[in-house]
N, C-alpha and C positions, 0 to 999 in steps of 0.2 A: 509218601514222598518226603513229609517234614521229617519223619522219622531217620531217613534214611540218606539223608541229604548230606552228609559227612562220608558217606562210601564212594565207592572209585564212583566212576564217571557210566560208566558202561552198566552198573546194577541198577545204578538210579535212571538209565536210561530204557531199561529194564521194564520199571515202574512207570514211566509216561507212555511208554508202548501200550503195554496192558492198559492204561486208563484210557489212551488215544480208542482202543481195541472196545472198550464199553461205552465210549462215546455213539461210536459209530451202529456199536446194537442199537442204542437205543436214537439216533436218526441227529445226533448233532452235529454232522460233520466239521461245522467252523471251529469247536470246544477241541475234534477229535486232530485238526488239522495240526493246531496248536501243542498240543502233544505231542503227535509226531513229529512236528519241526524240533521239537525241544528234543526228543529222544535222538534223535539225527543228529543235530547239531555237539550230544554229551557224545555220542558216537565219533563222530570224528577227531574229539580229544583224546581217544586211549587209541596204542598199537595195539590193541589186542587184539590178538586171532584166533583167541580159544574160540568164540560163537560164533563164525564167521554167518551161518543162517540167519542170525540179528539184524547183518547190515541188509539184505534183500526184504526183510520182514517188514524189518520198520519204513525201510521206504517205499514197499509199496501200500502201506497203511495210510503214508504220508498221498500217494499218488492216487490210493481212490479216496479218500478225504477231500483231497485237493478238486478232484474231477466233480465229486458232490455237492463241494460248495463252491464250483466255477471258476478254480483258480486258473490261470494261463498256464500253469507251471506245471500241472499236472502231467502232459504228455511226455515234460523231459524225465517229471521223476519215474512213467513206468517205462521209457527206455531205459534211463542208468539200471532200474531192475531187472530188466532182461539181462541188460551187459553182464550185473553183478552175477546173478544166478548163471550164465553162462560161461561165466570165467574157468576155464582148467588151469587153473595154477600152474599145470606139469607143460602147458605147451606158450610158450614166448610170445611163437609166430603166431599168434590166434590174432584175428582178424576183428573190428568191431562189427562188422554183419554176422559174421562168425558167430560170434558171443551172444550174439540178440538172438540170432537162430537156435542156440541151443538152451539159451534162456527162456525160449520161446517152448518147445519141447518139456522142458521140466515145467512150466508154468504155462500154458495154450493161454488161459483163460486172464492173465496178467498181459499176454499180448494183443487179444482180443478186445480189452478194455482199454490199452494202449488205443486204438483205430478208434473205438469211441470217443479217447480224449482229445485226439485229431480230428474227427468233425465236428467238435465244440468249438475248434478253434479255424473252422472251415479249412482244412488242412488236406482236401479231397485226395489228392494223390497221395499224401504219406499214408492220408486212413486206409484206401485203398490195397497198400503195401502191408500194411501193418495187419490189415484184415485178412489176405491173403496168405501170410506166414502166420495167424491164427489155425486157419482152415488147416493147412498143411501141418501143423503141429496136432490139433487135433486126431488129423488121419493118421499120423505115427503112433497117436494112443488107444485109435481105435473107437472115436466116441465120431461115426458121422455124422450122426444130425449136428454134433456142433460146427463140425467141418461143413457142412452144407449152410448153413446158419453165417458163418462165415465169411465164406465165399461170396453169396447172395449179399451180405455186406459189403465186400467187398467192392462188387458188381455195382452197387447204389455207390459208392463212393467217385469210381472211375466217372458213371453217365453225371456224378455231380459235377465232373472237371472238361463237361461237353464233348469228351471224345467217344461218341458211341462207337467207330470202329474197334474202341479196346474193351468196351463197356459189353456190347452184346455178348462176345466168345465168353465171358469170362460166368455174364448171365446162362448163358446156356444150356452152360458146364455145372451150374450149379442146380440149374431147374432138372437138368436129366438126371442130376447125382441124389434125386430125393427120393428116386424109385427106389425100393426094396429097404429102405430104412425100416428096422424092425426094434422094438422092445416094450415095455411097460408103464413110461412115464407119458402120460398122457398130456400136461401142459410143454414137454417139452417137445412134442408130434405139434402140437397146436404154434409154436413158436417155429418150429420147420414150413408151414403151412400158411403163416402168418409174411413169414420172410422171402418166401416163393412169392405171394399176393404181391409182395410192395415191389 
């Protein structure tokens, strides 16, 4: 980074990404958070749109950093990265649920952490929402257990907000969706079984 600190804005930002990125291996997230604000913030200095993947990257580096070391701020940065990752550039009319939906689709598991970072912040109905367009993303990709994983999250958000008439259907839906779940990772059957229990 001292080396390089004379280059445009967007290489050196480059450079705090990847360090925010080996923070986070190794369990710092405060060191990693720092980073990534700084890589975001050299971002937002250049128009550049050669890497446009940068700007999604780094902020969701920023948004689970954030979420591990209990920032409030976490939820908005993995919406913006939905929005970002969601964005068709070729359509105007695109919608901000829009955008989140199909951010959600390229990335399930960036929305899925989204609803996590919503009940950090006791945010029961957004988690619930947020969990919900996990699950569904998920199923467009084909990975159920995570879609039922989900859901069943989702389900615990909604009875967090007292209204179990919207709570149960949605538990259900989730507890019958775990029949015929098949494949080979076995902590990830345990975490489907885990999320059924609670």
């Amino acid at each position: 980074i001292q080396r390089w600190k004379n280059q445009p804005a967007d290489e050196v930002a480059g450079l705090y990404r990847a360090r925010g990125d080996c923070f986070m291996n190794v369990g710092d997230a405060k060191s990693a958070y720092r980073d990534y604000d700084q890589a975001w913030k050299l971002l937002q200095q250049t128009n550049s749109a050669d890497d446009d993947s940068e700007y999604p990257t780094t902020l969701l580096g920023r948004a689970r950093s954030g979420k591990a070391a209990g920032k409030a701020t976490a939820a908005e940065d993995y919406k913006q990265t939905l929005i970002l990752l969601g964005d068709d550039e070729y359509d105007d009319e695109q919608s901000e649920p829009e955008k989140i939906e199909a951010g959600a689709v390229r990335n399930p598991f960036a929305a899925w952490e989204w609803g996590d970072a919503l009940r950090q912040s006791s945010e029961w109905e957004k988690a619930g929402t947020a969990h919900q367009l996990a699950s569904k993303a998920f199923g467009t990709i084909g990975d159920r257990a995570r879609s039922v994983i989900s859901l069943t999250d989702a389900g615990v958000d909604i009875a967090a907000t007292g209204d179990d008439s919207k709570a149960i259907p949605v538990l259900r839906k989730a507890i019958e969706s775990t029949k015929g779940i098949r494949g080979r990772d076995v902590n990830l059957f345990q975490r489907v079984l885990a999320s059924e229990g609670e």
